[in-house]
C-alpha positions as CSV (number, residue, x, y, z in Angstrom):
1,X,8.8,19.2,61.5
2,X,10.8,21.4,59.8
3,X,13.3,24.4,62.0
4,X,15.7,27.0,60.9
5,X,18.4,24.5,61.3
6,X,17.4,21.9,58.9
7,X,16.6,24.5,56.5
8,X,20.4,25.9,57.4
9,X,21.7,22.3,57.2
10,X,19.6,21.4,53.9
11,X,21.2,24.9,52.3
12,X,24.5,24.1,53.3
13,X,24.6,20.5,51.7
14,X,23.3,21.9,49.1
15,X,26.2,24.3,48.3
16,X,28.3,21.9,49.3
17,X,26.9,20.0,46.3
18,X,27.0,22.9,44.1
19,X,30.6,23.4,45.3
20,X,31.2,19.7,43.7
21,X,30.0,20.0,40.5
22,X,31.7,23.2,40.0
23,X,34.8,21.9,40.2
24,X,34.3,18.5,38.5
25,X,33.3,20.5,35.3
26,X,36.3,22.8,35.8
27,X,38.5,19.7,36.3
28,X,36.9,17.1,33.8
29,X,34.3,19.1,31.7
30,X,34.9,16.2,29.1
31,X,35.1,12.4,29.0
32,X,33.8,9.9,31.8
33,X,30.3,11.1,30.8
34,X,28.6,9.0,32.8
35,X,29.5,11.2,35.5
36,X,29.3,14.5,34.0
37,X,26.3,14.2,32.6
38,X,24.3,13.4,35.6
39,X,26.3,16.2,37.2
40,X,25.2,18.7,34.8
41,X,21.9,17.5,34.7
42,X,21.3,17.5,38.7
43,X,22.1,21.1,39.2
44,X,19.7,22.1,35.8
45,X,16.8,20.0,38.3
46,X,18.1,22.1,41.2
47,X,17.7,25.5,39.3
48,X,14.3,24.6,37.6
49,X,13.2,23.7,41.0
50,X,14.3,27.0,41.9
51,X,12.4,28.6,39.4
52,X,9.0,27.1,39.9
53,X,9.3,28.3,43.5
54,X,10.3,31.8,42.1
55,X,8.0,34.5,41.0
56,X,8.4,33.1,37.1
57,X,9.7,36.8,35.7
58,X,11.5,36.4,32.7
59,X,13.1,39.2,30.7
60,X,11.2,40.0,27.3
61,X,15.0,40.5,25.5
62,X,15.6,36.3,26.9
63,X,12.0,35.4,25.4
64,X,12.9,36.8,22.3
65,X,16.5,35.2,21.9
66,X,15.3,31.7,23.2
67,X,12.5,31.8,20.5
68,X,14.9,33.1,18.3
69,X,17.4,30.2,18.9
70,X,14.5,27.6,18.3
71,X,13.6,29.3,15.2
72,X,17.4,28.8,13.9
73,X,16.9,25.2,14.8
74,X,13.6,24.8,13.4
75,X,15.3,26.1,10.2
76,X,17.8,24.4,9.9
77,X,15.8,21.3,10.7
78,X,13.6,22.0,7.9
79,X,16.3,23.0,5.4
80,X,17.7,19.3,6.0
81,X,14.6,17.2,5.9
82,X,13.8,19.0,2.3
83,X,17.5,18.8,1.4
84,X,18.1,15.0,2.2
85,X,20.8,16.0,5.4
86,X,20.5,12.9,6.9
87,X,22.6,13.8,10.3
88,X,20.0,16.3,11.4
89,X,18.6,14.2,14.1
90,X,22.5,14.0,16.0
91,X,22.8,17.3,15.7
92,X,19.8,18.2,18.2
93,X,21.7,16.8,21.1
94,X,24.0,19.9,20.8
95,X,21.7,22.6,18.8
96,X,18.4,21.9,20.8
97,X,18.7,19.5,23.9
98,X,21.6,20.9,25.8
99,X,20.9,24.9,25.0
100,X,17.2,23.8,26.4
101,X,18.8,22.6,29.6
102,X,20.9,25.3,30.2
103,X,18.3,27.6,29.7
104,X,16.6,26.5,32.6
105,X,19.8,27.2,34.0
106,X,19.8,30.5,33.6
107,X,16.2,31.0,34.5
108,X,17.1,29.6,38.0
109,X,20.3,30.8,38.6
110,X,21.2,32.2,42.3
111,X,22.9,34.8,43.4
112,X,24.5,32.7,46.3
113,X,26.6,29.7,43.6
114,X,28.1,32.7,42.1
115,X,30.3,32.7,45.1
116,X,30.4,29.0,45.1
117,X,31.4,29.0,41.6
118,X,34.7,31.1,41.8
119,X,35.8,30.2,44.9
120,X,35.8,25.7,43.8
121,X,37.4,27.2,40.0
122,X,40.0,29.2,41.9
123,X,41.4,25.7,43.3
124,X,40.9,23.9,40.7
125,X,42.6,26.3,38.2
126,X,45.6,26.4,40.8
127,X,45.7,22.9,40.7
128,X,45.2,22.0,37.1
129,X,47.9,25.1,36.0
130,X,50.0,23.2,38.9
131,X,50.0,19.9,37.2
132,X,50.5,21.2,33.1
133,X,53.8,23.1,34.9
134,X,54.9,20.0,36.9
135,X,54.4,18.0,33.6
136,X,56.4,19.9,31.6
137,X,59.4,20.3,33.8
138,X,59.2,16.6,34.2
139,X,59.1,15.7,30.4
140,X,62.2,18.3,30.5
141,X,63.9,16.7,32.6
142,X,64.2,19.5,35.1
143,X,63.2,17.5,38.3
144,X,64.4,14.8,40.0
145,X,62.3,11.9,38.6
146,X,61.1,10.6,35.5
147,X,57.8,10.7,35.2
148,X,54.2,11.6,37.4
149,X,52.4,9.1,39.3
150,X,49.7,7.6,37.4
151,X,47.4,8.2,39.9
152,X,48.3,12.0,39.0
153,X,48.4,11.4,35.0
154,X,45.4,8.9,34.5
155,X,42.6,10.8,35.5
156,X,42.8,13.5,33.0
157,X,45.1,11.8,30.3
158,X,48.2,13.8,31.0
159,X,50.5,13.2,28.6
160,X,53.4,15.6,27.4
161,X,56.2,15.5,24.9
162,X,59.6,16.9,24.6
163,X,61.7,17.6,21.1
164,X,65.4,18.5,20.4
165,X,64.8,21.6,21.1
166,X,63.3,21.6,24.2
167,X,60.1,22.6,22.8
168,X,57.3,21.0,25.0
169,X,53.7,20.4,24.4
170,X,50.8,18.6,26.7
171,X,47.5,17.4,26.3
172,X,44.9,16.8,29.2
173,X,41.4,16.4,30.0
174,X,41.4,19.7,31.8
175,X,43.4,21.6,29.2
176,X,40.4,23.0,27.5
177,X,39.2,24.6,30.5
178,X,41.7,27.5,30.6
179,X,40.7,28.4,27.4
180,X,38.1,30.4,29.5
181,X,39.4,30.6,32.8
182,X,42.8,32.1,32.1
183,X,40.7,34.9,31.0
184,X,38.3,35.3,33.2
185,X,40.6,34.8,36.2
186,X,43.0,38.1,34.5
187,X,39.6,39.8,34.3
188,X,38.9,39.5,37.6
189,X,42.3,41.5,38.8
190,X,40.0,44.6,37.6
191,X,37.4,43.6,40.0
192,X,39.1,45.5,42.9
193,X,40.2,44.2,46.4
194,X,36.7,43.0,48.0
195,X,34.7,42.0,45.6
196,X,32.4,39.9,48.1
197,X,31.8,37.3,45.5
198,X,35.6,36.4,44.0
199,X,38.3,34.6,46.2
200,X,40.9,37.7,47.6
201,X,43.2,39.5,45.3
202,X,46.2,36.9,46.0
203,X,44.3,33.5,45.2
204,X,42.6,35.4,41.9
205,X,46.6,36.4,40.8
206,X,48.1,33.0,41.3
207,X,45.2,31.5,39.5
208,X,45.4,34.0,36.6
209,X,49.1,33.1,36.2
210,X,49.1,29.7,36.7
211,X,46.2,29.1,34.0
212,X,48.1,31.5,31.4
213,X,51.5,29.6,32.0
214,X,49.7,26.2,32.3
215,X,48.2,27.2,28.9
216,X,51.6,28.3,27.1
217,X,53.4,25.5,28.3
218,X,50.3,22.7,27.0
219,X,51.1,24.6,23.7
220,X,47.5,24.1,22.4
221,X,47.3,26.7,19.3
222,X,44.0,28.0,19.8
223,X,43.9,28.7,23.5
224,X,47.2,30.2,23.4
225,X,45.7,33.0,21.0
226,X,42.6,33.2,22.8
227,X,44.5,33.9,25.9
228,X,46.7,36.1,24.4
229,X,43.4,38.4,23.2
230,X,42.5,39.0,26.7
231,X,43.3,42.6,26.5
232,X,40.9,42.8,23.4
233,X,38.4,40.4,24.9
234,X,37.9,42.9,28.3
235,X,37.6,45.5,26.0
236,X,35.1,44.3,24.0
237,X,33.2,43.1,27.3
238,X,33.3,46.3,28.7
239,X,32.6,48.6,25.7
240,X,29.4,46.0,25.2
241,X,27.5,47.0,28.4
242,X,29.4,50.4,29.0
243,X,30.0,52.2,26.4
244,X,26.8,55.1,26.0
245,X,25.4,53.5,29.0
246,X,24.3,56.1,31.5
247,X,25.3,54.2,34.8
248,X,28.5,52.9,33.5
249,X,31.3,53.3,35.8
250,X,34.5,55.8,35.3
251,X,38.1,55.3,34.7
252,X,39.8,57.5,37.1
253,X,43.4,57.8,38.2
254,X,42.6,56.1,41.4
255,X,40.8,52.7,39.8
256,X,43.9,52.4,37.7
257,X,46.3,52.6,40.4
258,X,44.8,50.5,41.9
259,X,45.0,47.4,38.9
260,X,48.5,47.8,38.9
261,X,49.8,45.8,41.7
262,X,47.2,42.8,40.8
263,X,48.1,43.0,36.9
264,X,52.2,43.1,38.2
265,X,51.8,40.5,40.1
266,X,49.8,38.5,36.9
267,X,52.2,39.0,34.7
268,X,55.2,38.0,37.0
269,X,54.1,34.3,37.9
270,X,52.6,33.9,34.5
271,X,55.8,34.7,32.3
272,X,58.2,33.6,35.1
273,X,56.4,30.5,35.5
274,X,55.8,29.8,31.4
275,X,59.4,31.1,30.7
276,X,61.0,28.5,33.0
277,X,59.9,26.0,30.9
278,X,59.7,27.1,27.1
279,X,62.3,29.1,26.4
280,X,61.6,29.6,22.8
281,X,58.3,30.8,23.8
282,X,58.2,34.1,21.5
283,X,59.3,32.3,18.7
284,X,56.5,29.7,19.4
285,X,53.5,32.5,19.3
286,X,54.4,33.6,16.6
287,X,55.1,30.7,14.2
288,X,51.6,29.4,15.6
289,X,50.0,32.7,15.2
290,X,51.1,31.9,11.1
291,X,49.7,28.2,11.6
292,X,46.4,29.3,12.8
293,X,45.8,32.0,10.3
294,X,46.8,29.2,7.4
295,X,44.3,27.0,8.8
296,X,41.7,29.5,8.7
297,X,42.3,30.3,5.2
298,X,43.2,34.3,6.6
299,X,47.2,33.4,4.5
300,X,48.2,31.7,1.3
301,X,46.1,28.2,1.2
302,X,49.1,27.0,-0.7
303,X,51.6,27.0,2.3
304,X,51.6,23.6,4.4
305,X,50.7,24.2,7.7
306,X,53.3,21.9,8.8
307,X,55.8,23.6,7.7
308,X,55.3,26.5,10.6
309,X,53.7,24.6,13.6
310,X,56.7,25.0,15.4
311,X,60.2,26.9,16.1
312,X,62.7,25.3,13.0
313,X,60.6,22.3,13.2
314,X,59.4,20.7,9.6
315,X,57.6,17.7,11.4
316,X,58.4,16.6,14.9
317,X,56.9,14.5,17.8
318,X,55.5,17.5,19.3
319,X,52.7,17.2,16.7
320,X,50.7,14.0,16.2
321,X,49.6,12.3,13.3
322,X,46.2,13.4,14.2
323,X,47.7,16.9,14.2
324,X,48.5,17.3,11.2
325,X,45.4,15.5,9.9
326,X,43.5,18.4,11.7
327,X,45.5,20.7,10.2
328,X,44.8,19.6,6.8
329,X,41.4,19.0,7.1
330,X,40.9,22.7,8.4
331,X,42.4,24.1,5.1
332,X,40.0,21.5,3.6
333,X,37.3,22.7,5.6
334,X,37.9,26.3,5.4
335,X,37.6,26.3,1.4
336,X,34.6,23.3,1.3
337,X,32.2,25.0,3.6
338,X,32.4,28.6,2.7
339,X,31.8,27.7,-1.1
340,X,28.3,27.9,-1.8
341,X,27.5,25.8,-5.6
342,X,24.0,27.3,-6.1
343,X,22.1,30.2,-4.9
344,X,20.2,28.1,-3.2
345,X,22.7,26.9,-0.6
346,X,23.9,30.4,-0.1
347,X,20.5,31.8,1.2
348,X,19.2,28.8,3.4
349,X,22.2,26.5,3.3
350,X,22.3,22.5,3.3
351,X,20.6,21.7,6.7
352,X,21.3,20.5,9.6
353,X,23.7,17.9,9.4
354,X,24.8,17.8,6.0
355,X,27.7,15.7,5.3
356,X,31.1,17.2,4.4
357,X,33.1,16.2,1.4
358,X,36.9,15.5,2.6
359,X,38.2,14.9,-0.5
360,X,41.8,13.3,0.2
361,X,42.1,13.9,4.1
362,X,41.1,10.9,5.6
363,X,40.1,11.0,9.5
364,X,38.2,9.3,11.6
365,X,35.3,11.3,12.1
366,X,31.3,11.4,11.2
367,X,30.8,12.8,8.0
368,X,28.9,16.1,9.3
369,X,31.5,17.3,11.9
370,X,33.9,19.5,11.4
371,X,36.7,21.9,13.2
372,X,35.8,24.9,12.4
373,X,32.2,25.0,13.5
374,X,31.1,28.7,12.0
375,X,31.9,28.1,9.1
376,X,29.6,25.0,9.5
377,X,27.0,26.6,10.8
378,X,27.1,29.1,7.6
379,X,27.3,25.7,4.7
380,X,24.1,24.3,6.9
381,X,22.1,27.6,7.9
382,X,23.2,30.0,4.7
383,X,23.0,34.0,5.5
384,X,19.5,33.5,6.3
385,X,20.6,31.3,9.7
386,X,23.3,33.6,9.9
387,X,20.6,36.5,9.9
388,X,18.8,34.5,13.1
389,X,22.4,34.3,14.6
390,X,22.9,37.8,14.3
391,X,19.1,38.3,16.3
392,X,20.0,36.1,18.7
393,X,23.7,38.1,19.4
394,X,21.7,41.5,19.8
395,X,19.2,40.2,22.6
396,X,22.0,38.8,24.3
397,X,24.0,41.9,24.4
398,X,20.5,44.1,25.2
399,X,20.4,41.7,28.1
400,X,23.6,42.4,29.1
401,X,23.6,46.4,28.8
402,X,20.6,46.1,30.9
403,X,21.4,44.4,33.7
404,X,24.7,46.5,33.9
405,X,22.8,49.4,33.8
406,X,20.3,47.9,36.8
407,X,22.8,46.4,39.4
408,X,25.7,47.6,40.7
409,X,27.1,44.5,42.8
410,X,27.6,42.1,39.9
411,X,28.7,44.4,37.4
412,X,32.5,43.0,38.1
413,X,31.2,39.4,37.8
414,X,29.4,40.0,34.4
415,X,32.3,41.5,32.8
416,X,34.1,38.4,33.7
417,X,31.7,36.4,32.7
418,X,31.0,38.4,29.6
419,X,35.1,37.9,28.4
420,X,35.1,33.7,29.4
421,X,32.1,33.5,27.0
422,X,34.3,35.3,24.6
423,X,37.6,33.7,24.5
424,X,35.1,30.6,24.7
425,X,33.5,31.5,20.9
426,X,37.0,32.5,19.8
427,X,38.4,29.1,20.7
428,X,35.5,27.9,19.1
429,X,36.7,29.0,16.0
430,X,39.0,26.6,15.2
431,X,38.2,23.9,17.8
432,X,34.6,22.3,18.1
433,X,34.1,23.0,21.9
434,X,30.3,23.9,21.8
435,X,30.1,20.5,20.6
436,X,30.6,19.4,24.9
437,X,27.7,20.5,26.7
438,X,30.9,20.6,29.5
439,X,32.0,23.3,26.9
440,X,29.1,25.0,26.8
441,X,28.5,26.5,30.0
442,X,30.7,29.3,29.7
443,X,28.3,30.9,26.7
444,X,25.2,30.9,29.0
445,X,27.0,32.0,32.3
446,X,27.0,35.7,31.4
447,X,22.9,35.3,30.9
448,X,23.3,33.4,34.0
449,X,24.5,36.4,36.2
450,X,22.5,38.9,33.9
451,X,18.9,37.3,35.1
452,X,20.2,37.1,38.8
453,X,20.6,41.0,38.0
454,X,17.7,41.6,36.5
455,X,15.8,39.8,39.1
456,X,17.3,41.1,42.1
457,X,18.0,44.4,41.1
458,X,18.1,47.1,43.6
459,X,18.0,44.3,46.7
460,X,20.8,43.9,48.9
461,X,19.0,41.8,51.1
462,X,20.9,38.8,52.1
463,X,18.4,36.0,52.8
464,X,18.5,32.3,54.0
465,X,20.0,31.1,50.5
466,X,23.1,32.9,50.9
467,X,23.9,31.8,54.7
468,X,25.0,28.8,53.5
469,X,27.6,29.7,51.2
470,X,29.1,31.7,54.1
471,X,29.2,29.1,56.3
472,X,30.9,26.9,53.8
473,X,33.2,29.7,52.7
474,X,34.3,30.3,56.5
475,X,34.5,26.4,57.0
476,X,37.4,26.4,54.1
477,X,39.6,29.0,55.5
């Protein structure tokens, strides 16, 4: 027999789950797959589930993109079967099977996890920006002992170096994860005071600048310039699903006023916090502001990227081996992919899969991966898949416009989401992070929140679902 308290009680393990896997991903969204996969997996059942019990409405503008999407893939399937890319097959895991799965995802996607979701990445962003800070102050030298406890290092690979300088860089399981968070949790400062689904104004500031100084002192190249386009990232979010919208929402006086104090507060444990530990920091951005533009071919090919990693540093132990094998294979990369020999390969490409010729740079990787993953997708797909790509970025930005034009509640939450999917593609640039389906959520979260919007719009009704995230909320106070 079934009551309203086993329903209540069967709801509130059930974000209780949720809760878990949120912050797993946010903690670990890579390695020890045999746990995150089955995570993944068990809340894309939960969601389906959801769905079937739903009324099925799906937005025309997500039909069209989905088919889109499978079109690209059935194009770039085709291109490599006639072509001879033998790799075609390995690249469906992460062009076909994991988009499929989080699809579902966003087709069953609740209102009530949004809450759930914040609220278990606000802790876990405090944490993990804890630990990077911690770890570099250590590897400095600037606390009492040595070295962590492995029962602190081991579980995400924490391991941090120190030059004659003073100059430190990190590396971690985790650190990938403020590639998106760190701007997403400095968007959410413009979400005013009491948003009902984002953790209060103080947790959301020490998370912001605890994931932006966890992120400059990690020194990873990428995410540092990601992070540093936040400005530009919120714009372009906002301009996307405001801008000649009729229900977009005004700038006054008032609304600015009241961003100061959160932004001030930001930018005080975020450049205090980073400052205490790299002092050369300015010179740092910008010498790897020059090492990222080399490596994308945007400055003089000829230069060695080595040469301006880091602050009057030729080679040191801040960067591996493997770094600078990276580094060489992405000016390799950069000139070997975007060269088309035949018209041929310029309109449709060289498949799915098609192996990559390294020339000199030897790594060990699979001869069809790469680092920098568009211009990948434009040696396999040509401008025809690129054409397909652009389709599928015009449904997902009509999705978006529309379900900021609908509903008022989430708007906040998809602008967030909108500028993590962002700084997640511009990371993506010169790091292949969509290659992790733990990577990929990000991309899909602002579809995620859009069909929640587009569902629900015009209800403020709170039902059963959404009693139990309360409970649990009030339970963690």
């Amino acid at each position: 027999m079934t009551g309203p308290n086993s329903i209540r009680h069967r709801h509130l393990l059930l974000a209780v789950w949720v809760a878990i896997v949120c912050a797993y991903i946010v903690y670990k969204p890579v390695s020890n797959n045999f746990v995150l996969y089955p995570m993944l997996i068990s809340v894309v059942v939960i969601s389906g589930i959801a769905f079937v019990r739903s009324d099925r409405k799906v937005d025309r503008s997500l039909v069209i993109m989905a088919a889109t999407w499978a079109l690209f893939v059935a194009f770039g399937v085709t291109v490599a079967v006639l072509r001879g890319a033998e790799s075609w097959v390995r690249v469906l895991v992460f062009t076909a099977f994991w988009p499929a799965l989080f699809a579902l995802l966003v087709l069953g996607f609740r209102r009530w996890a949004i809450r759930i979701l914040f609220w278990a990445a606000a802790v876990v962003t405090v944490f993990i920006g804890g630990l990077f800070i911690v770890g570099a102050l250590t590897a400095s030298g600037r606390l009492p002992f040595d070295v962590l406890p492995t029962w602190v290092t081991a579980p995400q690979t924490l391991r941090y170096v120190i030059d004659a300088e003073g100059v430190v860089a990190l590396s971690a399981h985790a650190l990938p994860s403020l590639l998106w968070w760190a701007p997403m949790w400095i968007a959410t400062l413009f979400c005013g005071r009491h948003n009902k689904y984002l953790p209060p104004t103080w947790l959301r500031i020490l998370a912001a600048g605890l994931a932006v100084a966890g992120t400059m002192v990690a020194w990873r190249r990428g995410i540092v310039v990601a992070v540093l386009l936040t400005p530009v990232l919120i714009l372009v979010a906002w301009l996307c699903m405001a801008f000649r919208n009729s229900a977009q929402i005004p700038v006054t006086r008032q609304r600015i006023q009241s961003w100061l104090v959160p932004v001030a507060g930001f930018l005080a444990v975020a450049g205090s916090t980073a400052f205490l530990v790299q002092t050369e920091l300015v010179t740092i951005l910008a010498r790897g502001a020059g090492s990222v533009a080399v490596t994308l071919g945007f400055d003089d090919p000829s230069v060695d990227p080595s040469s301006i990693d880091l602050p009057n540093l030729v080679r040191s132990e801040l960067t591996s081996q493997d770094d600078q094998l990276a580094d060489a294979l992405r000016v390799n990369e950069s000139n070997v992919l975007t060269h088309a020999p035949d018209l041929t390969s310029l309109l449709f490409g060289r498949g799915f899969g098609a192996s990559i010729d390294r020339g000199a740079v030897v790594r060990d990787m699979a001869p069809w991966q790469t680092e920098l993953q568009y211009h990948m997708l434009f040696s396999w797909a040509g401008l025809v898949g690129v054409l397909l790509l652009l389709v599928v970025t015009f449904f997902a930005v009509k999705v978006l416009r529309k379900a900021f034009r609908r509903e008022v509640s989430l708007r906040g939450i998809l602008l967030v989401s909108v500028v993590g999917a962002l700084a997640t593609l511009v990371g993506n640039a010169t790091n292949p992070y969509m290659q992790a389906p733990g990577h990929m959520w990000p991309v899909f979260l602002p579809l995620m929140v859009a069909a929640v919007m587009l569902r629900s719009a015009g209800e403020q009704v709170v039902t059963r679902e959404e009693q139990a995230p309360r409970v649990l909320m009030k339970h963690s106070r």
